[in-house]
C-alpha positions as CSV (number, residue, x, y, z in Angstrom):
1,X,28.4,39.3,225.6
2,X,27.7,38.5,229.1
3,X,28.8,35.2,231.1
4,X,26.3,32.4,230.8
5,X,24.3,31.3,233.7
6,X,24.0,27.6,233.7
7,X,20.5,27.2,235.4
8,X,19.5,23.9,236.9
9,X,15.9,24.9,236.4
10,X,14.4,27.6,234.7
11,X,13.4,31.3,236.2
12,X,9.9,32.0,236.8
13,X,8.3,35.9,236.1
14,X,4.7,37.3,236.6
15,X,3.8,39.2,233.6
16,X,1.4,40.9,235.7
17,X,4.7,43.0,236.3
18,X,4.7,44.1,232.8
19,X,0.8,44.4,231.9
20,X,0.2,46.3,235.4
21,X,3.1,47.6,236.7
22,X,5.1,50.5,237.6
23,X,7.6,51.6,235.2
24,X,10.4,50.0,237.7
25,X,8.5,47.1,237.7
26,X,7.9,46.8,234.0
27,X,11.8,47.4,233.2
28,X,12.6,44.9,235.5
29,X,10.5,42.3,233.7
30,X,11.9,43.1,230.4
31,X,15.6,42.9,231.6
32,X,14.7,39.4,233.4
33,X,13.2,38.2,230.2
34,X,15.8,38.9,228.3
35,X,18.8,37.7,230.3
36,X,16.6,34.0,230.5
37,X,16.3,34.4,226.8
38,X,19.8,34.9,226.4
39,X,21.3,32.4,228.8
40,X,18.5,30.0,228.6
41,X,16.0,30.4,226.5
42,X,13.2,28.7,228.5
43,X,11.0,30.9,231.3
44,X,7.8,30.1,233.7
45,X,5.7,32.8,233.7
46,X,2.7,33.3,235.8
47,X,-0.4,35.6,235.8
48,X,-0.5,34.9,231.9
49,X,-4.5,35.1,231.6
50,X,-5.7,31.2,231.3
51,X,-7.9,30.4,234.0
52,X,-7.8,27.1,235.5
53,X,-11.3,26.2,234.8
54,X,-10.5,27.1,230.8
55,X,-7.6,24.9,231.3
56,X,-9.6,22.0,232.8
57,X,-11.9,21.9,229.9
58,X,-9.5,21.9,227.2
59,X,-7.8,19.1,228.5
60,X,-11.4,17.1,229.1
61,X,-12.3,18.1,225.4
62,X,-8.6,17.2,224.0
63,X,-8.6,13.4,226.0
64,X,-12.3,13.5,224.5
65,X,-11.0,13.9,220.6
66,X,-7.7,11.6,220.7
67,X,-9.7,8.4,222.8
68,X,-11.8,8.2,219.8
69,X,-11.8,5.3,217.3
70,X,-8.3,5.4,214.8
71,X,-10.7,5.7,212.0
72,X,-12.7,8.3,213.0
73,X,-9.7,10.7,214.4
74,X,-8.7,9.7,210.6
75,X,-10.9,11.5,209.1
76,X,-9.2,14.7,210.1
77,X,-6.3,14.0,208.9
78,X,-6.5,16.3,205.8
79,X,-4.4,16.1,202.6
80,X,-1.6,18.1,201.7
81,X,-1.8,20.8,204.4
82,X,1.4,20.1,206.0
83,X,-0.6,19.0,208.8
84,X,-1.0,22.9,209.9
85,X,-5.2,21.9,210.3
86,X,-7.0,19.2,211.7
87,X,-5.4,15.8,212.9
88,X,-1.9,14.0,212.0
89,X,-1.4,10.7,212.7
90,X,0.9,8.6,214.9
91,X,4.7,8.9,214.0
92,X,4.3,11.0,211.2
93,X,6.5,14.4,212.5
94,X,10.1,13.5,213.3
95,X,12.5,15.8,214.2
96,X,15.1,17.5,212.0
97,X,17.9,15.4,211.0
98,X,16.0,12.3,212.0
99,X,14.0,9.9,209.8
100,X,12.6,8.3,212.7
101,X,8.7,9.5,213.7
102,X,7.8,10.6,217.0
103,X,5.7,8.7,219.2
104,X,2.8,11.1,219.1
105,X,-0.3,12.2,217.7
106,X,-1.4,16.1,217.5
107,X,-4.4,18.2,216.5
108,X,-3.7,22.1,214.9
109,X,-5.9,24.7,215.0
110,X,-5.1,27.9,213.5
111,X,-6.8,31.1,213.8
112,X,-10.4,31.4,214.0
113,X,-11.0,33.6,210.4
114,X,-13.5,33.8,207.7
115,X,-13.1,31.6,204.6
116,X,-12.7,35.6,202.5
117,X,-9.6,36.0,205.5
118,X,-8.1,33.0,205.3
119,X,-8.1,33.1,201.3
120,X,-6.0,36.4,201.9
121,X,-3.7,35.4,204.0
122,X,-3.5,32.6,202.1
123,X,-4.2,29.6,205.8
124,X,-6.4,26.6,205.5
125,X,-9.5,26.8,207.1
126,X,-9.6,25.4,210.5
127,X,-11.8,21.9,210.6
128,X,-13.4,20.6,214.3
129,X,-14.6,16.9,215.2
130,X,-18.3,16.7,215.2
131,X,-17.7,14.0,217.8
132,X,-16.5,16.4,220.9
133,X,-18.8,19.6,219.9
134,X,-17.4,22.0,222.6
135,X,-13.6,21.2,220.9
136,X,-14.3,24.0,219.0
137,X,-15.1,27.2,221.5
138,X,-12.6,26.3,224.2
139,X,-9.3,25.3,221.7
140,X,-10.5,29.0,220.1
141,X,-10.5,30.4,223.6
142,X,-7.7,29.2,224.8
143,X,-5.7,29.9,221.3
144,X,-7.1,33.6,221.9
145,X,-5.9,34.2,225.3
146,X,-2.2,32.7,224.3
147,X,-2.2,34.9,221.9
148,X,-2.6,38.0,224.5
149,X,-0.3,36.4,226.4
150,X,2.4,35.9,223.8
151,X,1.9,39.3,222.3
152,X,2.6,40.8,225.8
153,X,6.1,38.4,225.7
154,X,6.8,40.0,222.3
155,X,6.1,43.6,223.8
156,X,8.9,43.2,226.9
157,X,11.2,41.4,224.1
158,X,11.1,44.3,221.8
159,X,12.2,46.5,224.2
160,X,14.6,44.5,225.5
161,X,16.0,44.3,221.5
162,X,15.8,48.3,222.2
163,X,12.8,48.2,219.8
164,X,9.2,49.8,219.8
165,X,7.7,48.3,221.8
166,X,4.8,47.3,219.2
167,X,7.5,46.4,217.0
168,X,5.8,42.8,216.6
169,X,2.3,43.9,216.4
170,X,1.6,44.2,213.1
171,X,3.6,41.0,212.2
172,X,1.7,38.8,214.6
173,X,-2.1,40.4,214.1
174,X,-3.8,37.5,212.5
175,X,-0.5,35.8,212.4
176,X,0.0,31.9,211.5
177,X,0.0,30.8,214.8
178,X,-1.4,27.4,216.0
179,X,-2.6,25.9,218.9
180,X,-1.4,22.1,218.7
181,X,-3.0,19.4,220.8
182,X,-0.5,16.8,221.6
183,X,-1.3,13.3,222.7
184,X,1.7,11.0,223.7
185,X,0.0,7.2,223.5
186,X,0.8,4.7,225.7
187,X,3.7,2.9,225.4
188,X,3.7,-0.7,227.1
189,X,3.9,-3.9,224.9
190,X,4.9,-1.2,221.6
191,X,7.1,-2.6,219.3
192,X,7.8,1.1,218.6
193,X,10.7,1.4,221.6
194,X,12.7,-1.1,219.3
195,X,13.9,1.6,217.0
196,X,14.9,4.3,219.4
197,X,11.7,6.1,218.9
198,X,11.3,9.0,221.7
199,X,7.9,10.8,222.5
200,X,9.7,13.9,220.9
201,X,12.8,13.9,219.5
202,X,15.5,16.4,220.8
203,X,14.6,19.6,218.5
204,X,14.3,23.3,218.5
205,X,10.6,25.2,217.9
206,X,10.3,26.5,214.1
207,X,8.0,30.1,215.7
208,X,9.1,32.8,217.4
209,X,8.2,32.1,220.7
210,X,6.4,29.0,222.4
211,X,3.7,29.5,225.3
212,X,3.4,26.1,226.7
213,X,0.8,25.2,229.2
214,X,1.6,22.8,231.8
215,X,1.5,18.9,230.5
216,X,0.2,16.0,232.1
217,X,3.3,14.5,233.0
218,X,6.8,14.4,233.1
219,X,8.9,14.2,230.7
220,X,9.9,17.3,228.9
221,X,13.2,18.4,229.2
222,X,16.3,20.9,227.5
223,X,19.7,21.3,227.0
224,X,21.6,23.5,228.6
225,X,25.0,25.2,227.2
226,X,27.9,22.8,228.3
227,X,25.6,20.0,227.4
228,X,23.6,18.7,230.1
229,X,19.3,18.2,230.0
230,X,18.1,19.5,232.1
231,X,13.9,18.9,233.3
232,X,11.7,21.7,233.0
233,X,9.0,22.0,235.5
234,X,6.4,24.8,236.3
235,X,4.2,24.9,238.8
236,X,0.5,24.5,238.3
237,X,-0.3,28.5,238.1
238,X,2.3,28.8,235.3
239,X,2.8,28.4,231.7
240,X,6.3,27.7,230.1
241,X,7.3,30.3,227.4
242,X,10.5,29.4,224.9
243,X,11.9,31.4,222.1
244,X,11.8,29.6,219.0
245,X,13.7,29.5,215.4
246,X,12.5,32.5,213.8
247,X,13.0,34.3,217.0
248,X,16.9,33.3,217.3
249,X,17.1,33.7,213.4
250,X,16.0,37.9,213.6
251,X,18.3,38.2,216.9
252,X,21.3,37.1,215.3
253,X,21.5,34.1,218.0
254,X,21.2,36.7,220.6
255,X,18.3,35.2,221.8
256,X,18.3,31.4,221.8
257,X,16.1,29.0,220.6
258,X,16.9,25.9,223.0
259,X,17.2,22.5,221.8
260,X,14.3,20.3,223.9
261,X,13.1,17.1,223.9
262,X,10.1,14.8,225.4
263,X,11.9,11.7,226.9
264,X,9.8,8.1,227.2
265,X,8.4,7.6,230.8
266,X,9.9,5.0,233.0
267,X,9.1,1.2,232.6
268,X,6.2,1.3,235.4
269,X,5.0,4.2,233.2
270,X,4.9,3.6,229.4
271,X,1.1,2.1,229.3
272,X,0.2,5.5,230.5
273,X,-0.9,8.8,227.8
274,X,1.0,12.6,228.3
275,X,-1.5,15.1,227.2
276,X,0.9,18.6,226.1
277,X,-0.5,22.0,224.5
278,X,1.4,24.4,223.0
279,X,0.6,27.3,221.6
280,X,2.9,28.0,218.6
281,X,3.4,32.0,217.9
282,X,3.9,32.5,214.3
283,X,4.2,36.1,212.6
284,X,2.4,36.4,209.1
285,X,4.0,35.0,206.1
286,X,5.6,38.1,204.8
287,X,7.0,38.8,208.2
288,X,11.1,39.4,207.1
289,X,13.5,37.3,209.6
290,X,16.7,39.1,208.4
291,X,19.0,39.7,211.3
292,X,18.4,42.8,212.9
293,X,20.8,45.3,212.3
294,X,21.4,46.0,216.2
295,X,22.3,42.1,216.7
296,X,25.0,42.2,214.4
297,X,29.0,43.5,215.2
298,X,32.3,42.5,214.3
299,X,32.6,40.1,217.5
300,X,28.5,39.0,216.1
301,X,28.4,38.7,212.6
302,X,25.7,38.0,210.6
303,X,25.0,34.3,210.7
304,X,21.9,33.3,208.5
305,X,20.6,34.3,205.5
306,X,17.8,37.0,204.8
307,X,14.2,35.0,204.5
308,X,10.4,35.7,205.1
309,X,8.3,33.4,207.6
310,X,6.8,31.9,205.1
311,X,9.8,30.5,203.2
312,X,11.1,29.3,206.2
313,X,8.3,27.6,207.8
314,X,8.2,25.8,204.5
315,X,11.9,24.8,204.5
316,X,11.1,23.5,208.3
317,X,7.9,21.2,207.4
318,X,9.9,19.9,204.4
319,X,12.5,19.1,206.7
320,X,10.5,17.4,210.0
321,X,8.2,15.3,206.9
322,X,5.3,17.0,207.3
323,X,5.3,18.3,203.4
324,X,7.3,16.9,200.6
């Protein structure tokens, strides 16, 4: 194992380098991505395919949805889904370990698929708010070109891993990803500080990686190795990539799936709202997560158990309360 780098913010690539560039090029974006993955887990990449105009109207559409009346946002709030469709409510996700909800209220959308597809692969159908018509077309656009983005990032991991390069193909083709919609509500006058309730609670990502397009505000931040947070922040242009459980799980821990958080704003900011969208890469249920082979030695060894996706995506919703 290398020495760890302890950054004080995180590196930024263009994955133009890898889509477009010479093989020298290309290399050198793979080797980059997977030193930050190993020290750091967190990266800002640029040049990742999301206009600024489809960014713009996503977040118009996404203030649009969550200012609307409690009881209408309600009605998307659909039974025993886990919340992987539609709406969940206000302090209903918490993080692992803690009984205490989040301060937040999100919207999923998973992939855009026929009702025969999604019977197959065994996903809820995805359900829109008649109240913001264009919600629909630009969350499916912008879920699509994450998902180019992301599979690119999977491409220049595998390699790194000394992989095919299409080693994740297959697995993420009509994977369970989700595009979530994050609303952090205002905070002034809320009895809801009284508890020690945070906007998002210090936690790791249950996916394989996390394509995160920049937030409204302040406020998210990591933890680095010897224990210190750290604030992430990427510039307009870019979009914040992070390997998540499943990711960490297959690489043995070789590639790390950072603990993060979403601290509360300060006093002269909590009556204000922090919009977030992430784009949560999932592979397809059946998708093994066994430690790869080439991430295991005697100084290495093998440190979780052999599991599909699936199983473990359930195990983690159990465990944040979104399923009993």
């Amino acid at each position: 194992m290398h020495d760890e780098i302890l950054y004080d913010e995180i590196p930024s690539l263009d994955l133009a380098n890898f889509t477009n560039g010479n093989d020298a090029q290309k290399q050198k974006f793979v080797q980059d991505l997977g030193k930050t993955f190993q020290d750091i887990g967190f990266v800002a990449i640029k040049n990742h395919g999301l206009s600024d105009e489809l960014t713009a109207r996503l977040y118009q559409s996404v203030r649009k949805f969550f200012s609307l009346p409690e009881a209408t946002k309600l009605r998307y709030e659909l039974k025993n889904l886990g919340g992987q469709r539609g709406y969940t409510s206000k302090g209903k996700e918490h993080a692992k370990g803690r009984d205490i909800g989040d301060l937040k209220e999100f919207y999923h959308v998973g992939q855009a698929l026929s009702e025969a597809e999604c019977l197959r692969l065994q996903y809820p159908l995805n359900v829109f708010p008649n109240e913001v018509p264009e919600f629909e077309s630009v969350m499916i656009e912008a879920f699509k070109t994450l998902e180019v983005a992301g599979l690119q990032i999977l491409r220049a991991i595998a390699l790194h891993l000394k992989l095919d390069e299409n080693y994740f193909d297959n697995q993420v083709n009509q994977g369970n990803s989700i595009l979530r919609a994050i609303h952090y509500f205002p905070l002034a006058n809320s009895q809801e500080l009284s508890n020690g309730a945070v906007r998002a609670a210090a936690h790791g990502d249950i996916n394989l990686i996390t394509l995160l397009m920049g937030a409204s505000a302040e406020g998210l931040q990591i933890l680095r190795q010897d224990g210190k947070w750290i604030p992430v922040t990427a510039l307009p242009s870019q979009i914040v990539v992070n390997v998540g459980d499943m990711l960490e799980r297959l690489t043995n821990k070789k590639l790390k799936s950072t603990i993060h958080r979403v601290v509360n704003p300060p006093q002269q900011l909590l009556g204000t709202s922090r919009y977030s969208i992430p784009f949560f890469m999932h592979p397809i249920s059946q998708m093994r997560l066994d430690c790869l082979p080439s991430c295991i030695d005697n100084k290495n060894p093998k440190l979780f158990q052999d599991i599909t996706s699936g199983e473990f995506l359930n195990q983690r919703l159990q465990e944040i309360g979104l399923i009993e």
